[in-house]
Phi, psi and omega in degrees: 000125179283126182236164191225107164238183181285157170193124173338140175217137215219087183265015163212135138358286211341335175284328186290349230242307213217356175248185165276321202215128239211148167252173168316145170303155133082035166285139152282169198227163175223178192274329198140310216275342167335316199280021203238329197340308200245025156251139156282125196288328195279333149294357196264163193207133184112215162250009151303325184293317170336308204301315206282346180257000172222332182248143182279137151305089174270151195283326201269322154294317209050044176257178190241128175259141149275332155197170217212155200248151152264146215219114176306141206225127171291158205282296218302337187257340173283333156315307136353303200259315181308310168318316199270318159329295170283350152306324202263330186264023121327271188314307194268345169274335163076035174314133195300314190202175189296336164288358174269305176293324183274328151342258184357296191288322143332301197259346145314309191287340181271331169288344174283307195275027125274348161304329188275008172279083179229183163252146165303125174141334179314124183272132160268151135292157141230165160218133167267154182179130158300119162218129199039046168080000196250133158257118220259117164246115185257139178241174168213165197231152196220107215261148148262156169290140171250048156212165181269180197247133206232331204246086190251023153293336219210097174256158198280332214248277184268141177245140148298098199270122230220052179270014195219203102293106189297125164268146184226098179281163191279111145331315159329320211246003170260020190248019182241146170284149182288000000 
């Protein structure tokens, strides 16, 4: 049986950047949220918030990615990825005895690789969000082009708006007193 999960992905620096503990390109991943549980989401700051509105869980760090590909994953590393997944929320989570922690970790990898009915290669998003009071995670899928984008007056996402006038202040002249 062919199985699928997410696995970490790093296209800029930007992670190293904006997470505390950023995971490896090519980790498998999970969504995470779990690592949210015993916090008020409306309370977290930083970069824990970051985590929290935004990053996939990698198995191997247990760092946080912003997005993550789908991927095939052979039963010896989904065998892996389980083993290590119920290590962690046994030690950091305080699962009562190993058969619990490993429940738990069976059913994180299986709602990830439910994330995964795509073709491999596909980028998920994830965005966490408080609503009413309840915490809401939405994934997107994110296509490669199969061509580059070349006509960058009229970008597909953004367009350039020309409403204001640019001011270009003397810099010089504001550190000096009247």
């Amino acid at each position: 049986m062919t199985r699928f999960l997410p696995r970490t992905l790093r296209l800029d620096p930007s992670d190293t950047v904006i997470f505390e503990h950023p995971a490896e390109p090519g980790e498998w991943a999970v969504s995470g949220g779990f690592a949210f549980w015993d916090e008020a989401p409306e309370a977290l700051s930083g970069k824990r918030r970051q985590a929290f509105r935004g990053g996939f869980l990698g198995l191997g760090s247990f760092g946080w990615s912003t997005l993550v590909e789908v991927a095939e994953v052979p039963p010896a590393a989904w065998d892996a990825a389980l083993a290590a997944l119920a290590g962690h929320i046994r030690a950091q989570y305080g699962a009562p005895d190993d058969a619990a922690a490993e429940a738990a970790a069976r059913e994180e990898l299986a709602f990830a690789a439910s994330l995964c009915d795509h073709p491999p290669g596909t980028v998920l998003a994830l965005s966490r969000s408080l609503e009413g009071g309840e915490v809401r995670e939405r994934f997107r899928t994110l296509h490669r082009r199969e061509a580059p984008h070349t006509q960058f007056t009229t970008l597909p996402v953004f367009s350039l708006v020309e409403d204001e006038p640019v001011e270009h202040p003397d810099l010089t002249s504001l550190g000096k007193r009247p």
